[in-house]
C-alpha positions in Angstrom: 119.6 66.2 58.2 117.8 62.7 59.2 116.0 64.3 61.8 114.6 67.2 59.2 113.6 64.1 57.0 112.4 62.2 59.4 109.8 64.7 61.2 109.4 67.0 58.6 108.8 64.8 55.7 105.3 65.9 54.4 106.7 69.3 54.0 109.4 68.0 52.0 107.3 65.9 49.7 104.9 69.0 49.4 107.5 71.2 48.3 108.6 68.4 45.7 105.6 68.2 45.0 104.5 72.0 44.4 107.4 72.0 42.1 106.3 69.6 39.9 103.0 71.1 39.8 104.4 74.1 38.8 107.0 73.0 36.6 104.6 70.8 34.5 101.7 74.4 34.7 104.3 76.8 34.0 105.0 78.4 30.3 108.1 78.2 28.7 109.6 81.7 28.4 111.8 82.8 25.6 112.6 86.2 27.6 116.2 87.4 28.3 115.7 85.8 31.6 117.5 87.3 34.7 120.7 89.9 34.2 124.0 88.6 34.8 124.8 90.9 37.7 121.9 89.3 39.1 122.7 85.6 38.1 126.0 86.2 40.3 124.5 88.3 42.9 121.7 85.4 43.7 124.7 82.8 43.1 126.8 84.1 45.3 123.8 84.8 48.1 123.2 80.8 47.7 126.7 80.1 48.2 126.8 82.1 51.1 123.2 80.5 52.5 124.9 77.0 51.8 128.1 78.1 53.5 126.4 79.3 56.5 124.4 75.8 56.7 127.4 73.9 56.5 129.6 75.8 58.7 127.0 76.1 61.3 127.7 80.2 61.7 123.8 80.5 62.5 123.0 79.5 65.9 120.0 78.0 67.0 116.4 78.1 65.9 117.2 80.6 62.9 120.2 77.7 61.9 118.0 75.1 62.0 114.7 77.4 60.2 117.7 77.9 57.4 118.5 74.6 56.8 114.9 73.5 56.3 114.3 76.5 53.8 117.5 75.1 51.6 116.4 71.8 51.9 112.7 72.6 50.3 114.0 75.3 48.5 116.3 72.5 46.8 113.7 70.0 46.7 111.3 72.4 44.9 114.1 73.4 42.5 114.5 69.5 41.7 110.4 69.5 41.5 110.9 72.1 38.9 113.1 70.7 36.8 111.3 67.4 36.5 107.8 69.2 36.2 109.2 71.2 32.6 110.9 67.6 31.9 108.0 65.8 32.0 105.8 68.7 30.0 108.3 68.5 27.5 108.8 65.0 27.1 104.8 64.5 27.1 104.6 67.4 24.4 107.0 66.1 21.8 105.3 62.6 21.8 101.9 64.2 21.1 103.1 66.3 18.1 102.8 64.5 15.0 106.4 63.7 13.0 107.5 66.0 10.4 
């Protein structure tokens, strides 16, 4: 984990930052959002990609390719998540009081 921090740090902060860009640009959708068969089916193939990372089942280049794409894939997530935050939060103070 050091050593994908350590050499591959400007992909990291570019995926962080990617998902801050596109959680601050993105709209807020009041859709039905994903179907729960599919909220379980992606959770479980998550668990199963984290499980795999962990328990070291892939070998080699391929194990190492997968831990990366979780790593930015979480990193982006987080990105995300503090992107809409931020929209939010800079939103609501710009609206006047009612």
């Amino acid at each position: 984990m050091a050593y994908l921090a350590t050499f591959y740090w400007g992909w990291l902060l570019g995926s962080v930052l990617l998902g801050l860009a596109m959680g601050w640009i993105s709209v807020v959708q009041h859709g039905e959002g994903v179907p729960k068969k599919w909220r379980w089916a992606l959770a479980a193939l998550a668990a199963a990609l984290v499980a795999a990372a962990l328990t070291r089942v892939v070998p080699g280049r391929f194990g190492y390719w997968l831990d990366l794409g979780l790593i930015m894939f979480a990193l982006y997530l987080c990105g995300c998540a503090v992107g809409s935050w931020l929209r939010n939060w800079v939103v609501s103070r710009s609206q006047p009081a009612a």
